[in-house]
C-alpha positions, 0 to 999 in steps of 0.5 A: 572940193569936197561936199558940204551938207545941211542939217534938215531941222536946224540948217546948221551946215557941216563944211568939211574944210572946217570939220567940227573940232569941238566935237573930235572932228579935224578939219578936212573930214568928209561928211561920208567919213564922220562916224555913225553916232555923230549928230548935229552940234547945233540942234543934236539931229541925226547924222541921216537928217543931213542932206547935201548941198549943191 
């Protein structure tokens, strides 16, 4: 299972089961896999302001 990882601002949560399609994002993508300029599609955060959840 791969792991899901929170955004630090907004908590919005990148589950890579779902991916993020609205954003090019197929389901199935891990969060290491996402590319560096991607950004929350909540709130626009960083990718670096996401930390994994246990």
């Amino acid at each position: 299972m791969k792991k899901r990882y929170r955004c630090t601002v907004c908590d919005h949560v990148y589950d890579p089961a779902e991916g993020d399609p609205a954003n090019g994002i197929a389901p199935g993508t891990a969060f290491e896999e996402l590319p560096a300029d991607w950004s929350c599609p909540d709130c626009g955060a960083q990718k670096a302001d996401f930390e994994e959840m246990s």
